[in-house]
C-alpha positions in Angstrom: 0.0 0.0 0.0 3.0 2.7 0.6 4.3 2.0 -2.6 0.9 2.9 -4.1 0.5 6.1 -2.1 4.3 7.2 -3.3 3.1 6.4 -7.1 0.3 8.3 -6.7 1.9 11.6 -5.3 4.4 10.6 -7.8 2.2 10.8 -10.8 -0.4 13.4 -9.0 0.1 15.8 -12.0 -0.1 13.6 -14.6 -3.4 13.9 -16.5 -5.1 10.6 -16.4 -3.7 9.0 -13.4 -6.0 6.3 -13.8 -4.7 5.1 -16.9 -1.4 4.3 -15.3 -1.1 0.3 -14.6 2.5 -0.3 -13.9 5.0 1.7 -12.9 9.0 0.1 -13.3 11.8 1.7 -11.6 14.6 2.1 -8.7 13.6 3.8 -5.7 16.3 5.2 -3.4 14.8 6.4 -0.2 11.2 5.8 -0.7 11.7 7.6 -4.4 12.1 6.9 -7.6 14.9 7.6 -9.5 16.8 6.6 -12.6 15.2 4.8 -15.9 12.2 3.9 -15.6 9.2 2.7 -17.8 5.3 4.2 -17.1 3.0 1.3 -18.2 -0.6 2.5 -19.6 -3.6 0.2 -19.5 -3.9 0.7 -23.6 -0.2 -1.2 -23.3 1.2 2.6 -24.2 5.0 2.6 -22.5 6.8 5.9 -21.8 10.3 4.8 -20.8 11.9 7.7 -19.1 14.4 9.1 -16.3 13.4 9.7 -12.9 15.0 12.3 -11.1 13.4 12.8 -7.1 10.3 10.8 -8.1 9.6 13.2 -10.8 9.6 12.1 -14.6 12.3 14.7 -15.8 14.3 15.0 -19.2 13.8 13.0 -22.5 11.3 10.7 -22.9 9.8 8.1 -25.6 6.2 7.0 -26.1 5.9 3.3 -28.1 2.5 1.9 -28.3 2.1 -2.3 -27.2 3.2 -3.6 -30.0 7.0 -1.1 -29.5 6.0 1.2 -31.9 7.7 4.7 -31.4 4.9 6.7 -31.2 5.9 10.4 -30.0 9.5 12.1 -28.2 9.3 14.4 -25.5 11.1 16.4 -22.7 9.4 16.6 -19.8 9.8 18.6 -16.6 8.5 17.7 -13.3 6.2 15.1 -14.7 4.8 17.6 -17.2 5.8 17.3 -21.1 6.7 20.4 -23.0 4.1 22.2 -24.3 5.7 23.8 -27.2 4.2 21.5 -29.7 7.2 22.3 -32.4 9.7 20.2 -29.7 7.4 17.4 -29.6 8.1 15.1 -32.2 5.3 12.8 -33.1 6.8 9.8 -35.3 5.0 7.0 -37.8 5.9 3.7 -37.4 9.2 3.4 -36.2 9.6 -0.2 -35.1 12.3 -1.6 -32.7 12.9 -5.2 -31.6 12.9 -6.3 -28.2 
């Protein structure tokens, strides 16, 4: 249960809490930091770096099947809103 509270103050500022199901990552002290991966319930994955349990610095979105689907910066859990710095891609495929 604490690690759900942490998530969720983690990720209060993130639009559609609700569609987070997994969250992957290190924590040091009760907070993540490091890589990580956000896992949406559509199967959506934004792998990203943690910095004091915040999602901070470049990001990538791939859809379930590891399509790259947008890159981002984010700040504080918030992506960029200059549009013109957000770089939506078509299929871009990667193997895992």
């Amino acid at each position: 249960i604490a690690v759900l509270d942490i998530e969720r103050n983690i990720f209060a500022s993130f639009s559609n809490l609700s569609s987070i199901s997994y969250v992957e990552g290190t924590y040091q002290n009760n907070v993540l930091c490091g890589p990580g991966k956000i896992t949406h319930l559509n199967g959506d994955v934004l792998c990203c770096i943690f910095g004091k349990g915040y999602v901070n610095g470049p990001t990538k979105l791939y859809d379930k099947s590891w399509v790259l689907k947008e890159v981002c910066w984010y700040h504080r859990n918030v992506p960029n809103l200059n549009k013109s710095e957000i770089i939506n891609v078509g299929p871009m495929y990667i193997s895992v």
